[in-house]
C-alpha positions in Angstrom: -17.1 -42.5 -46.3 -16.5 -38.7 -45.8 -18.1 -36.3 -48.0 -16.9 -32.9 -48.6 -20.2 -31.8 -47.1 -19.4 -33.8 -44.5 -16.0 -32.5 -44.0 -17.4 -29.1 -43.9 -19.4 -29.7 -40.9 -16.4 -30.9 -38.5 -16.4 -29.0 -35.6 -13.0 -28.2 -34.6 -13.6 -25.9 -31.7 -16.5 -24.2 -29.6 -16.7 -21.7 -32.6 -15.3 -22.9 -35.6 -16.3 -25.7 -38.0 -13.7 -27.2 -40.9 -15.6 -25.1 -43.6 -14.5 -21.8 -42.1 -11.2 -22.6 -43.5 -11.5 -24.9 -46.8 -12.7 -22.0 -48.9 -9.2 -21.2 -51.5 -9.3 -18.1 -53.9 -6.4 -19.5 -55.5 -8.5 -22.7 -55.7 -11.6 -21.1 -56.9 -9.9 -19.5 -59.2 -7.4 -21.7 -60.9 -10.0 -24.4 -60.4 -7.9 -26.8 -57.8 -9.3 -28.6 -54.8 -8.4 -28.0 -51.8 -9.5 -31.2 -49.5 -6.5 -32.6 -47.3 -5.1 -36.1 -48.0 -5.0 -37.1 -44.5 -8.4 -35.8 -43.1 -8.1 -37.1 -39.6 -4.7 -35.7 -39.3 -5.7 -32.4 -40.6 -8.9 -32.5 -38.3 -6.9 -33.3 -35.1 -4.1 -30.7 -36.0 -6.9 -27.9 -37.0 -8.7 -28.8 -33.6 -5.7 -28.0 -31.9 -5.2 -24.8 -33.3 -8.6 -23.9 -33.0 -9.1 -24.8 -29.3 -5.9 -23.2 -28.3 -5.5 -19.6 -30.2 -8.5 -19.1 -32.5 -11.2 -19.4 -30.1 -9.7 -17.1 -27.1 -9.5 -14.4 -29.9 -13.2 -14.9 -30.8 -14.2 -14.6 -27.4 -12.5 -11.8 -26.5 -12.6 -9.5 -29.9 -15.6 -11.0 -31.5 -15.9 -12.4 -35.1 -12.3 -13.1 -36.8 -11.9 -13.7 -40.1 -10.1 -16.1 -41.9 -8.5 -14.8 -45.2 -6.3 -18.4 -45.7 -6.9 -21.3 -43.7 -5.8 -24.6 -44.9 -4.3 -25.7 -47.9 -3.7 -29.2 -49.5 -0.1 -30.2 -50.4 -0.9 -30.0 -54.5 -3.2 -26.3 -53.9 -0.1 -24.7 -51.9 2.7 -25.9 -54.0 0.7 -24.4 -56.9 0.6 -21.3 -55.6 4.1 -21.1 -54.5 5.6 -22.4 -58.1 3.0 -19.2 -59.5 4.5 -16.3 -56.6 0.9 -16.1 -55.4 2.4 -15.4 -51.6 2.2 -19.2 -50.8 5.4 -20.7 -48.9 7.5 -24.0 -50.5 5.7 -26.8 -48.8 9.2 -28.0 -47.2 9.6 -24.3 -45.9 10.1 -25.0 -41.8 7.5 -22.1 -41.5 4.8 -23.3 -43.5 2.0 -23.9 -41.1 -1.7 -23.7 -43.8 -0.5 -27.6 -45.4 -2.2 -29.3 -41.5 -2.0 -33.2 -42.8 1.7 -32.7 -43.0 2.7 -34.2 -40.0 1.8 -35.4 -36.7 3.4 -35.8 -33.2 5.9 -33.6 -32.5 6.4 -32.3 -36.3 2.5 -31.7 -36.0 1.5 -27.6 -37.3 -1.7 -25.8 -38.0 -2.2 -22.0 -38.6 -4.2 -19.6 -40.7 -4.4 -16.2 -41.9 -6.2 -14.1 -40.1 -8.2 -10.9 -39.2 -9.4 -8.9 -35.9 -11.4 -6.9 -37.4 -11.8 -5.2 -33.8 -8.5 -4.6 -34.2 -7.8 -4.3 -38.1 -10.3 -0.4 -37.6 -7.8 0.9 -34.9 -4.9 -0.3 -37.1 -6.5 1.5 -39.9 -6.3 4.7 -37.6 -2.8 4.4 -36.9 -2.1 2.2 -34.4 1.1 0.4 -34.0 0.8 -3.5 -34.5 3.0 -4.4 -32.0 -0.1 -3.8 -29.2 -1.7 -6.7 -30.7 1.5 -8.6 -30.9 2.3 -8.2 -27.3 -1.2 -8.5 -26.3 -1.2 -12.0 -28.0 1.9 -12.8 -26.5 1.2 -12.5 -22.7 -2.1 -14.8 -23.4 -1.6 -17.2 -26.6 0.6 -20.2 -26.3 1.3 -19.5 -30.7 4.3 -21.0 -32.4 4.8 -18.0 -34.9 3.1 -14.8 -35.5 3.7 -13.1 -38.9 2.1 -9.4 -39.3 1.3 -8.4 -42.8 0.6 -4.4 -43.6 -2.9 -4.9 -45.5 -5.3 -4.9 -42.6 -2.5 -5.7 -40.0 -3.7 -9.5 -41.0 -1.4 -11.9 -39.4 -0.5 -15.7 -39.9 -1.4 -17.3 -36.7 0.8 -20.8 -36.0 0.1 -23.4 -33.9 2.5 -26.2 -32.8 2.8 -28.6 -29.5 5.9 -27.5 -28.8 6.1 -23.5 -29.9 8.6 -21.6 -31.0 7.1 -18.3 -29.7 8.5 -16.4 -32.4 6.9 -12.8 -33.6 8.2 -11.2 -37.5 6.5 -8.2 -39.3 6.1 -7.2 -43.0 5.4 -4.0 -41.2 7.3 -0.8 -39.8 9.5 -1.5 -38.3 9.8 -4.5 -40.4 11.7 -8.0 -39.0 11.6 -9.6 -36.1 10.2 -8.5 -33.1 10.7 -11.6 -31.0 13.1 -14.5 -31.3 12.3 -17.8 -30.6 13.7 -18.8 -27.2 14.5 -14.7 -26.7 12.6 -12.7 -23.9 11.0 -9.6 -25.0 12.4 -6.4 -25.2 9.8 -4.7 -23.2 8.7 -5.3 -19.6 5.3 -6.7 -19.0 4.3 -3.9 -17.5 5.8 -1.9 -20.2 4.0 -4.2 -23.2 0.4 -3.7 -21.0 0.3 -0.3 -21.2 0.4 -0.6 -24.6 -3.2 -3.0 -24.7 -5.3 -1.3 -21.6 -8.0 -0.5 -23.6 -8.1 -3.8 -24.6 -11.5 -6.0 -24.3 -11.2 -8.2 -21.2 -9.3 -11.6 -21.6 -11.8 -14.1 -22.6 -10.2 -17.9 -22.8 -7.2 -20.2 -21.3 -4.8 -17.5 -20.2 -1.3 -18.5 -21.3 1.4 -17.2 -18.2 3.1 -13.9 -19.4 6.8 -13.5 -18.8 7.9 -10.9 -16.5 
């Protein structure tokens, strides 16, 4: 019989535990749960995700924060019939709603934070470091940049799309799925030298 304490203590990766991504503003506020219908499904999925993208960026930049994590089926459609900047759940991009699907349809993803990252940002640095960093070592689905704190939605998927959009300057998409980037790699590591020191799984760059 699972609690929601219970719940809250599933350890999806080496550094993140269920809870880290339950808490809902729009729930909070509006005063709807947000605990998955399918809680296996959304445990495997968020494991996935976890093990795969959100832990390489802990251990390389340090503490990342999640601003939205999951989001039950009735909490997201809420938000999205009230424009509060949630997606349709039926929206092929949606990736928060994790006990959608499993198998190939399978998603996870979150909004997130570098805060290592998000002070440089706030000094003027162009986004697309972080976006090209994270492409040559992340095997993500999607990528979507936002301009408050250069926060990004983070996707994972077992088969990914490797797709990379912005809401900032220059705004659109920076990388289509299936496309190879517009910069060389050794073009796109000059741009992150400075970085901290790859800390995970390395995903292959291209050339």
């Amino acid at each position: 019989m699972w609690s929601l304490e219970t719940l809250g203590r599933v350890r999806l990766s080496r550094h993140f535990f269920m809870r880290d991504f339950l808490y809902s503003e729009i729930g909070n506020f509006h005063e709807i749960q947000n605990i998955p219908d399918d809680l296996d499904l959304a445990i495997a999925n968020g494991r996935a995700f976890c093990q795969t993208l959100m832990d390489p960026l802990e251990e390389t930049f340090g503490r990342v924060a999640v601003r939205s994590g999951y989001r039950s089926r009735r909490l997201n459609q809420f938000g999205n019939d009230n424009r509060l900047n949630c997606a349709r759940n039926d929206n092929p991009l949606e990736c928060h709603i994790w006990d959608w699907a499993a198998g190939d349809a399978a998603v996870a993803g979150a909004s997130v934070v570098v805060p290592w990252f998000a002070d440089q940002y706030d000094r003027g640095r162009d986004w697309r470091d972080l976006a090209w960093w994270m492409h040559d070592h992340l095997p993500f689905s999607e990528i979507w940049f936002f301009p408050k704190l250069c926060a990004f939605n983070l996707v994972w998927r077992p088969a990914p799309q490797r797709r990379i959009d912005s809401y900032i300057a220059p705004r659109g998409t920076l990388l289509k799925a299936g496309a190879e980037p517009g910069e060389d790699l050794r073009t796109r590591q000059a741009r992150y030298s400075d970085f901290p020191p790859f800390r995970g799984i390395s995903y292959p760059a291209l050339p």
